[in-house]
C-alpha positions as MATLAB code, in Angstrom:
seq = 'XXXXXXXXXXXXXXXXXXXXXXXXXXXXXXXXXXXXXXXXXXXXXXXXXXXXXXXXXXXXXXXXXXXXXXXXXXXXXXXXXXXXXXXXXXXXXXXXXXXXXXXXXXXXXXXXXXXXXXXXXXXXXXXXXXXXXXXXXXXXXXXXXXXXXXXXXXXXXXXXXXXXXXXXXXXXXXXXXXXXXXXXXXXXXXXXXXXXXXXXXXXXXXXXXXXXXXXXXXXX';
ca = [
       0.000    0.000    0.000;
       1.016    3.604   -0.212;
       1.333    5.375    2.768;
       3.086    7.802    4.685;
       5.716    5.652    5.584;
       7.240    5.167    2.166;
       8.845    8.522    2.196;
      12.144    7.503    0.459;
      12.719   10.138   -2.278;
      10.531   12.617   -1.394;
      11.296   16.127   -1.318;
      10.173   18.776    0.851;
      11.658   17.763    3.868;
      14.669   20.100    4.625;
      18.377   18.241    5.357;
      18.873   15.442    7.853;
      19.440   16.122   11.040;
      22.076   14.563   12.742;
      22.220   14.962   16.342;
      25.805   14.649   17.976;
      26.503   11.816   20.077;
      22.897   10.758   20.541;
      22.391    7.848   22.389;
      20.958    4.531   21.738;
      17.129    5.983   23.565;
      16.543    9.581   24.268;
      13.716    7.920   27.624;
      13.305    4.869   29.233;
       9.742    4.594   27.415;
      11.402    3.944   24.012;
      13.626    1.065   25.505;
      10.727   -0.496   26.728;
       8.789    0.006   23.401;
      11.958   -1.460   21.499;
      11.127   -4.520   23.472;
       7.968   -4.673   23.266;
       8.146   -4.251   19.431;
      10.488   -6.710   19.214;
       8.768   -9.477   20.961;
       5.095   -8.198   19.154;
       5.155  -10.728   15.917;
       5.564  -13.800   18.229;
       3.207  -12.347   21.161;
       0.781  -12.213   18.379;
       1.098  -14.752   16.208;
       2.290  -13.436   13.330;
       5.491  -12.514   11.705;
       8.414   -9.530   10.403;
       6.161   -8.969    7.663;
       2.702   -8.488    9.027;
       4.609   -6.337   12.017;
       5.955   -3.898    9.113;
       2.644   -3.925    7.503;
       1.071   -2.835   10.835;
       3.720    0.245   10.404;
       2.403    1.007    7.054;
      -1.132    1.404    8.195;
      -0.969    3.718   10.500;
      -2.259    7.338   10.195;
      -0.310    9.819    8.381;
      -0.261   12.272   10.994;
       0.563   10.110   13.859;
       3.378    8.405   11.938;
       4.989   11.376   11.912;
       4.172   12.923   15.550;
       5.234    9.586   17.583;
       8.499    9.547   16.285;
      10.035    6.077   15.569;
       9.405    4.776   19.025;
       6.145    5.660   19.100;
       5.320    4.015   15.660;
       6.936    0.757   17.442;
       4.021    0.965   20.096;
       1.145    1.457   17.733;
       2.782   -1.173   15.319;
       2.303   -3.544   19.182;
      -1.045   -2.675   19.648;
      -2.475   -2.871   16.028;
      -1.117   -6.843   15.836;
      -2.075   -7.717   19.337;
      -5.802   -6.114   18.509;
      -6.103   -7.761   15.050;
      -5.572  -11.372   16.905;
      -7.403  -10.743   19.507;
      -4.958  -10.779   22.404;
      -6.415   -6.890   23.321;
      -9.674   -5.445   22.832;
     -10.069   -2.751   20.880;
      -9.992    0.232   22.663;
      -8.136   -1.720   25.723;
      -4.821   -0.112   25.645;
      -7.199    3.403   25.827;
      -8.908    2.742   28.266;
      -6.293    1.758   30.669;
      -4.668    4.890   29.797;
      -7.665    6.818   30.749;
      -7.498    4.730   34.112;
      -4.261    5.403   34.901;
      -5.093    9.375   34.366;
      -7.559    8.802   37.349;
     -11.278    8.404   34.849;
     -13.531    5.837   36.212;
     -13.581    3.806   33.042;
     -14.804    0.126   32.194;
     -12.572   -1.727   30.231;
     -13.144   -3.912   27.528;
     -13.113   -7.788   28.232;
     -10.917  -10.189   26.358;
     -11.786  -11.158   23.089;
     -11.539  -14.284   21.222;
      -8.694  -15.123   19.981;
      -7.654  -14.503   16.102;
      -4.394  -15.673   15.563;
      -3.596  -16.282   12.062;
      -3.127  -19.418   11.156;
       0.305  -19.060   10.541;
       3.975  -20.990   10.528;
       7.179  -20.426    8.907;
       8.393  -23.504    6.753;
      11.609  -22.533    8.086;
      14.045  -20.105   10.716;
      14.323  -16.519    9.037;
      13.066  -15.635    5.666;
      15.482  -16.971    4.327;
      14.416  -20.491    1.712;
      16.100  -22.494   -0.706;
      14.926  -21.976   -4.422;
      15.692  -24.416   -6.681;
      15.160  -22.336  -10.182;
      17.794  -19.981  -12.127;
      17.228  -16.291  -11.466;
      15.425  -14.725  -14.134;
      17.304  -11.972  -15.000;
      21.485  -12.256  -15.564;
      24.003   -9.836  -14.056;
      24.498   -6.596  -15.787;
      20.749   -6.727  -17.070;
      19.112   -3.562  -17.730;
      15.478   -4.251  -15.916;
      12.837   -1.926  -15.057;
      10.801   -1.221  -11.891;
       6.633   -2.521  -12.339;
       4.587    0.334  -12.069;
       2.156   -0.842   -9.498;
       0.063    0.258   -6.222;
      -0.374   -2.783   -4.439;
      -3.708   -2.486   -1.781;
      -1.504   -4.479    0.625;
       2.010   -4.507    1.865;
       4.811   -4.232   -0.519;
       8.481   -3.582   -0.006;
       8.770   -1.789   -3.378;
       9.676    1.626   -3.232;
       7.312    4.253   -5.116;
      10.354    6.042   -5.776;
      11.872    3.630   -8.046;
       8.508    2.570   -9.474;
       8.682    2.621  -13.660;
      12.596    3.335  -13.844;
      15.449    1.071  -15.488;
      18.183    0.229  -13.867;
      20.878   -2.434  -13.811;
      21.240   -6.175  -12.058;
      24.689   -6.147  -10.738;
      24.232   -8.888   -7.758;
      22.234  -12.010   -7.202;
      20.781  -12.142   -3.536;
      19.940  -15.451   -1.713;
      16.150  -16.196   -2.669;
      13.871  -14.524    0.134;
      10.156  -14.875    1.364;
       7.860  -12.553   -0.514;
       7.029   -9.558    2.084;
       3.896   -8.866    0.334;
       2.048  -12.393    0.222;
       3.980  -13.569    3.817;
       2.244  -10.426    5.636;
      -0.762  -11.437    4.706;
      -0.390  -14.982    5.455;
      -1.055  -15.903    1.950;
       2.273  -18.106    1.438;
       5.718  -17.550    1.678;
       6.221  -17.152   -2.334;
       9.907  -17.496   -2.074;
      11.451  -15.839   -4.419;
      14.566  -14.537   -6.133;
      15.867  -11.339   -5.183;
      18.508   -8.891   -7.369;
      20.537   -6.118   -6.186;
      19.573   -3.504   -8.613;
      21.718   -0.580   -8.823;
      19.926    2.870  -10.361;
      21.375    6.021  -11.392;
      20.419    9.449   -9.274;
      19.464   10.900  -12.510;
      17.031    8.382  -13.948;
      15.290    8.577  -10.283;
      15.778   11.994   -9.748;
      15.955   13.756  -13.144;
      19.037   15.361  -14.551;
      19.169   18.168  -11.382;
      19.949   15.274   -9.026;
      23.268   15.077   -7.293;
      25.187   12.415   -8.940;
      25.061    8.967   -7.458;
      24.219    5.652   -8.472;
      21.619    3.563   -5.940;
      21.381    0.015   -5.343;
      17.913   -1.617   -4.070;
      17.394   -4.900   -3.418;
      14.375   -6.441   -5.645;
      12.262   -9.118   -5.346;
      11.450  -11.201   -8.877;
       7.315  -10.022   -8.769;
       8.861   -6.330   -8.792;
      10.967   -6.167  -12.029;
      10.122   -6.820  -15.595;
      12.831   -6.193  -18.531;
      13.822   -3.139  -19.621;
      12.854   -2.341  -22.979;
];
């Protein structure tokens, strides 16, 4: 899906900021939320994937207001309330009861886990066919939208570029966060120009992505 959070290449948004010496957490809150995040896939069931696409679906203006901790902690509560280990509105109201409001909150739901297990450790799987395209092929990025998850960057979406590496094959992000299948699949380091992204007023640079097979198509 497109969203906020595929913000790679967009302009608008001033230099990077880099703060000097900053430390690993700025609060104790965003340890604990790096923990939390981390164990949220297997406290709910699911997996990398479906945690990212959690991420992805969250609202525009909050994405960018929490701050990458925060995301984390909506990313938690979004799985865990999808199967069914919180209510909806349970993480609310306890807030509201912590703040002193006599509130009632919601019971425990039944639980929707997916129905869901890896083949295998990682995402990582053997593949047992030749990678479609050689090294030093000119491919192009599909011009697509997906209405689900997809690892494919808008940015790079209908431009040519060239195979230069030949990753291990991968699990398919966009079918595995669904729990539609792992779809293993090949993956090529894809290196693009600045300009052909960018336009000929880019700084000069050449950019490699790592692609999965469903995303590239030959270059004309």
């Amino acid at each position: 899906m497109d969203g906020i959070h595929d913000m790679g290449g967009m302009h608008g948004w001033g230099a990077t900021t880099i703060e000097p010496n900053e430390p690993v957490f700025h609060a104790t809150w965003e340890a604990k939320a790096f923990g939390f995040g981390a164990l949220s896939a297997r406290l709910s069931g699911t997996n990398l994937d479906a945690m990212r696409h959690a991420i992805d679906r969250q609202h525009p203006y909050i994405y960018l207001v929490d701050g990458y901790y925060g995301r984390w902690l909506a990313c938690v509560e979004t799985l865990l309330t999808d199967s069914g280990v919180l209510a909806p509105g349970a993480v609310e109201a306890r807030a509201r009861r912590l703040r002193g409001e006599d509130v009632e909150e919601p019971g425990i739901p039944e639980t929707a886990k997916p129905d869901y297990k890896p083949t295998g450790p990682g995402s990582l799987r053997p593949l047992d066919t030749r990678p479609r395209f050689e090294i030093g092929q000119r491919v192009r990025a599909k011009t697509m939208s997906p209405r689900g998850h997809t690892r494919l960057p808008r940015y790079v979406r209908g431009h040519t570029g060239t195979v230069i590496l030949h990753q291990p094959p991968h699990v398919l992000p966009d079918t595995n966060a669904h729990f539609l299948g792992e779809n293993v699949q090949q993956v090529f380091a894809v290196r693009f120009a600045s300009t052909e992204l960018w336009g000929e007023g880019a700084e000069r640079f050449d950019l490699t992505i790592d692609m999965y097979d469903n995303y590239l198509e030959p270059a004309p």
